[in-house]
C-alpha positions as YAML, in Angstrom:
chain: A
units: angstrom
residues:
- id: 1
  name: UNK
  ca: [63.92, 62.16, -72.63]
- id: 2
  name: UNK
  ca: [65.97, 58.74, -72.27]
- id: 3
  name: UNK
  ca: [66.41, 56.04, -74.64]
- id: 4
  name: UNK
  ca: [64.24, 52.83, -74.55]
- id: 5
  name: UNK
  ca: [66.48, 50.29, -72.93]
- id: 6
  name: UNK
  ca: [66.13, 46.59, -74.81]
- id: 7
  name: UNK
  ca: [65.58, 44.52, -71.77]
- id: 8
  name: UNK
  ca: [64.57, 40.79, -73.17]
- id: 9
  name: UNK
  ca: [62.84, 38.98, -75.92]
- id: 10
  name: UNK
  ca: [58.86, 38.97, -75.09]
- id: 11
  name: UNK
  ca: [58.46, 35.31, -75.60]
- id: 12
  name: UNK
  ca: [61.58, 34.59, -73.15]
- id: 13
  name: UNK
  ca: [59.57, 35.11, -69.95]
- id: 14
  name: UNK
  ca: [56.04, 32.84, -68.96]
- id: 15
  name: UNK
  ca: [53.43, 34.63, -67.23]
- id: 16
  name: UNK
  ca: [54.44, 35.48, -63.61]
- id: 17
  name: UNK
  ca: [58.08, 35.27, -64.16]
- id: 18
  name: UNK
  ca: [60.33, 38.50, -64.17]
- id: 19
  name: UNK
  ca: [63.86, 39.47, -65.06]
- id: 20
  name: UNK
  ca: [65.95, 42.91, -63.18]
- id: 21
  name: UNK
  ca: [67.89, 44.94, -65.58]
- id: 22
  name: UNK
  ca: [69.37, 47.93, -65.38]
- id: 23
  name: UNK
  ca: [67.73, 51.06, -66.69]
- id: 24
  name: UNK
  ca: [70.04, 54.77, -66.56]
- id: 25
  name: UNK
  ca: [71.62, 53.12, -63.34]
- id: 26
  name: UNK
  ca: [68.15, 51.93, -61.80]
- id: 27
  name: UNK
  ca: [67.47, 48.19, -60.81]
- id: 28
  name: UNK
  ca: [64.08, 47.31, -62.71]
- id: 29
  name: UNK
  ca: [61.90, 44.54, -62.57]
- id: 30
  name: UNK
  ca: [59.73, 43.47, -65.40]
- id: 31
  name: UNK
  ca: [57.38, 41.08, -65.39]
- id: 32
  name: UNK
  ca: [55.39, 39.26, -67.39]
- id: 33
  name: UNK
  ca: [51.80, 39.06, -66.04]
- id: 34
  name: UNK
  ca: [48.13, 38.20, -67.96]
- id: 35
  name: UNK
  ca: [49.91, 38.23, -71.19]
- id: 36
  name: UNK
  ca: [51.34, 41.92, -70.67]
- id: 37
  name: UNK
  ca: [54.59, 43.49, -69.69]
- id: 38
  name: UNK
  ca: [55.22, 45.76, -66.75]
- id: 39
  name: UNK
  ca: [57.99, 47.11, -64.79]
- id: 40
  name: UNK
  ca: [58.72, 48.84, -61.59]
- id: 41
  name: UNK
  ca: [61.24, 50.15, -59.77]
- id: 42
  name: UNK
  ca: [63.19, 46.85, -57.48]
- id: 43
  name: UNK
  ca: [62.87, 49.23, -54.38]
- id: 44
  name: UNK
  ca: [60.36, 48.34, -51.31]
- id: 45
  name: UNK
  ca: [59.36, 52.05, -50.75]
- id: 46
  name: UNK
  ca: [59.35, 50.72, -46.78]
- id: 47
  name: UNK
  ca: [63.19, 50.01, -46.41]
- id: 48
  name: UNK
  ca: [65.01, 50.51, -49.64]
- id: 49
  name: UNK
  ca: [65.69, 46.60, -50.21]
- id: 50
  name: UNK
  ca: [65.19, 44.90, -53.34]
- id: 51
  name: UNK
  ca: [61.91, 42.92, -53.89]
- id: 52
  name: UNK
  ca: [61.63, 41.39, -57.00]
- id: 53
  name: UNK
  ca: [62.40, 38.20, -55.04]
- id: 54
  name: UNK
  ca: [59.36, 38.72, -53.36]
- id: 55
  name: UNK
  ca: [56.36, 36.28, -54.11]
- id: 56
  name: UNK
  ca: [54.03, 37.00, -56.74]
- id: 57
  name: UNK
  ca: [50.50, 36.75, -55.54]
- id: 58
  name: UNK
  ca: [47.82, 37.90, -58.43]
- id: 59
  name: UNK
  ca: [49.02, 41.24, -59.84]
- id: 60
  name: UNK
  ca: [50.87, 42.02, -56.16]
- id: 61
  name: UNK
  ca: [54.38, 41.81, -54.98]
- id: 62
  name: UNK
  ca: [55.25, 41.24, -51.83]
- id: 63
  name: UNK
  ca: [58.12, 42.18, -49.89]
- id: 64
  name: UNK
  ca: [60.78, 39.37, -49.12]
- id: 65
  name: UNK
  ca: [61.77, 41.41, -45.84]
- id: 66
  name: UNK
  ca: [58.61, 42.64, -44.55]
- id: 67
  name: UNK
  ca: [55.83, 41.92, -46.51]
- id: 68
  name: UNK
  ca: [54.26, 45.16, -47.48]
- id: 69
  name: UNK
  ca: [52.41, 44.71, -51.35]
- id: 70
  name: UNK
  ca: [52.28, 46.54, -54.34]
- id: 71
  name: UNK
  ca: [50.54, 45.82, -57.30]
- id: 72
  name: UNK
  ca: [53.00, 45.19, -59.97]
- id: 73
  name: UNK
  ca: [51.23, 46.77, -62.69]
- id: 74
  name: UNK
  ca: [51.04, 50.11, -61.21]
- id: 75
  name: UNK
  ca: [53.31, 50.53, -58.66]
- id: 76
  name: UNK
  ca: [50.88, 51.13, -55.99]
- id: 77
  name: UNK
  ca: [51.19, 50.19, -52.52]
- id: 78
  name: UNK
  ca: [48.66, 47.96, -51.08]
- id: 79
  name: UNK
  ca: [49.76, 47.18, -48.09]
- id: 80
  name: UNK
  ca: [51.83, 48.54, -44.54]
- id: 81
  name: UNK
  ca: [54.32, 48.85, -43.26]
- id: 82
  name: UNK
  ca: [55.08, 50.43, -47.18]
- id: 83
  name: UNK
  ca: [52.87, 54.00, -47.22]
- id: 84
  name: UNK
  ca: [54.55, 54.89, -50.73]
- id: 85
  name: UNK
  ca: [54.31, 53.61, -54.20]
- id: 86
  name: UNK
  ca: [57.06, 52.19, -56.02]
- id: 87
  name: UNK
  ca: [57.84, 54.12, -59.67]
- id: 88
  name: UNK
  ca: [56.36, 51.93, -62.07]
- id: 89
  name: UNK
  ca: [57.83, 52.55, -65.89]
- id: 90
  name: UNK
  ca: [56.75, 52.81, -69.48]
- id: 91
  name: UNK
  ca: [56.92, 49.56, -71.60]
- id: 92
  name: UNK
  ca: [56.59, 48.56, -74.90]
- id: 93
  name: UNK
  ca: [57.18, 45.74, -77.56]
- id: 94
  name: UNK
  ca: [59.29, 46.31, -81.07]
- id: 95
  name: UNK
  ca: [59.87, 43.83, -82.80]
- id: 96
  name: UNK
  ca: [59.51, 41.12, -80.60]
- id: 97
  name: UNK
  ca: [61.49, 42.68, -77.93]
- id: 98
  name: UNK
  ca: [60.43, 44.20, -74.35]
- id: 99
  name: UNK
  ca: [62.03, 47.47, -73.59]
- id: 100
  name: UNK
  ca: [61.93, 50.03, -71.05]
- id: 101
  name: UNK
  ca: [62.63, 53.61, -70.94]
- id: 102
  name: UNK
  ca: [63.22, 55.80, -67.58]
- id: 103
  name: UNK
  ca: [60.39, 58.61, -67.51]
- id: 104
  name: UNK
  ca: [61.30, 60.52, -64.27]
- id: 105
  name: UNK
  ca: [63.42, 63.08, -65.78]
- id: 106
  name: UNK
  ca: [61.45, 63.81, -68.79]
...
């Protein structure tokens, strides 16, 4: 199992704003959405680009480059020319910080 990776404080990011870190050598965007954290993989599934860049429409992402959507909270896609989900990670708050762990290899 990996570590939980401290990623930012939870009051440093408003609702629908999102910071990339780096998690065990994976770009991950978390963002801060209805009052909760969440975090997925900053991978379109369509073309391997990044797309936390993307704009943030309701709970969905969309891609910068060619605008397939997930849902940010899940990882889901929603929309083609993506036909797989993104990974979408575990979150938590301690103490007053967001952190992130990577759950693939467990």
């Amino acid at each position: 199992m990996s570590d939980w990776i401290d990623v930012v404080s939870a009051d440093a990011l408003a609702d629908g704003e999102h910071v990339v870190v780096d998690v065990d050598g994976t770009d991950v965007a978390v963002f801060k959405l209805d009052g909760g954290f969440f975090a997925i993989e900053d991978v379109c599934s369509h073309d391997g680009a990044e797309i936390a860049s993307g704009e943030l429409e309701g709970d969905e992402i969309v891609c910068p480059r060619h605008g397939a959507r997930f849902c940010v909270k899940t990882g889901a896609v929603r929309t083609a020319p993506a036909y797989e989900d993104i990974h979408s990670f575990p979150v938590r708050i301690v103490d007053g910080r967001v952190q992130v762990r990577e759950d693939r290899w467990d």
